[in-house]
C-alpha positions in Angstrom: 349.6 357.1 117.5 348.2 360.3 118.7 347.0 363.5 116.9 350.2 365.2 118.6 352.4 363.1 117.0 351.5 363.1 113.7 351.2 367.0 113.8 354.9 366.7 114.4 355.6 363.9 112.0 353.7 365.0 109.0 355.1 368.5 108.1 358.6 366.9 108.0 357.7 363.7 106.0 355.9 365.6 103.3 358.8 367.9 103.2 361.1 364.9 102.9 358.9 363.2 100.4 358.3 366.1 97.9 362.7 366.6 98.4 363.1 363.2 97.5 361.3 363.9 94.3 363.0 367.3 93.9 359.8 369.1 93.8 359.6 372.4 94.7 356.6 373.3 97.0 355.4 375.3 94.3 354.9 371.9 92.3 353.5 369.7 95.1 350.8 372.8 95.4 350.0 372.5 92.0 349.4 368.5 91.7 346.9 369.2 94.3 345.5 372.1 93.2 346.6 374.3 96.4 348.2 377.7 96.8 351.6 377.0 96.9 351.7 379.0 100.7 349.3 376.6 102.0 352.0 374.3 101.3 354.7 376.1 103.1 352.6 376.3 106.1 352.0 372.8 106.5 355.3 371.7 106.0 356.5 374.5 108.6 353.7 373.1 111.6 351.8 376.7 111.0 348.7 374.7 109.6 347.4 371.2 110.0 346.3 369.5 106.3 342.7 368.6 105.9 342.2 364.7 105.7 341.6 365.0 102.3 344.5 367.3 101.5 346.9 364.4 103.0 345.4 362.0 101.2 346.0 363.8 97.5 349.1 364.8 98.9 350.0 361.0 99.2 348.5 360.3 96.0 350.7 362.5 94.1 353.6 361.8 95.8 352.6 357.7 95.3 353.1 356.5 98.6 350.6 355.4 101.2 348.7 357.8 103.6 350.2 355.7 106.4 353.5 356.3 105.3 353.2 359.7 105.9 352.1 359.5 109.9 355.2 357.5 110.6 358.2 358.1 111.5 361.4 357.5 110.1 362.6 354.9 112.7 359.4 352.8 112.1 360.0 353.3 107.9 363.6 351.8 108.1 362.3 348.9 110.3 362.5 345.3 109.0 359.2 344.4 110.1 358.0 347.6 107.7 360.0 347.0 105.0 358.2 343.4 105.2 354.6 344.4 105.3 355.5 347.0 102.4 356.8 344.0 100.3 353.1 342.1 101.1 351.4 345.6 100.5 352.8 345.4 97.0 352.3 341.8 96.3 348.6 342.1 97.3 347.8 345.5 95.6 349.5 344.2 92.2 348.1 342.8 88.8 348.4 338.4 88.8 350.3 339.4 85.5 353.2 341.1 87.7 353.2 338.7 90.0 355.8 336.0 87.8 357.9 339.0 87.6 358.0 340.3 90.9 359.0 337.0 91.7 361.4 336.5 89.5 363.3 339.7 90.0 363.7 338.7 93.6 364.6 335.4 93.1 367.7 336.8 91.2 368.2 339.6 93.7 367.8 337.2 96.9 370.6 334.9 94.7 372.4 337.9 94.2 372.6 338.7 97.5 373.3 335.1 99.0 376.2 334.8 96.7 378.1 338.6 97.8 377.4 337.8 101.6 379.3 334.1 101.1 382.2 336.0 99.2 382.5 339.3 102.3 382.3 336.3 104.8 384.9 334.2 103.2 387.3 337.3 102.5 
């Protein structure tokens, strides 16, 4: 991905980020200890975030840098929604593990069972 790209990618996905949270900018500025303006130009294309501001921007907003470059065509792909799945196996605690596995073992079963009964309808 070129710079180009994410300069247009980035201002919207903070913006959609931050709304999915229902922060205000004001909010997002003040988890990272920016004037709420700087915030409003970045999400607008006027400015172009320091490294370091995307990365506490991400931080706060607890996602991944990486998921702030792409687009939203790429986010709702299968093969992203897999390696975010391994992402979150790998980054978590052996405790959560049994869990995590659990809980999808009932959801995958859960799933199997209503995709048998909208077939057979």
């Amino acid at each position: 991905m070129n710079l180009e790209k994410i300069q247009i990618i980035l201002p919207s996905r903070i913006r959609t980020f931050r709304n999915s949270r229902g922060w205000t900018q004001e909010r997002l500025a003040e988890q990272i200890d920016i004037h709420p303006t700087y915030i409003s130009r970045i999400e607008s294309g006027k400015k172009f975030p320091t490294l370091c501001i995307i990365c506490k921007i991400a931080d706060v907003l607890n996602i991944n840098v990486y998921e702030l470059l792409i687009d939203e065509v790429k986010i709702n792909s299968t093969e992203y929604k897999k390696k975010k799945l391994i992402s979150i196996v790998n980054e978590s605690k052996p405790a959560n593990l049994e869990l995590y596995s659990a809980l999808l073992g009932v959801l995958d079963k859960k799933y199997r069972k209503l995709s048998v009964k909208q077939f057979v309808s």
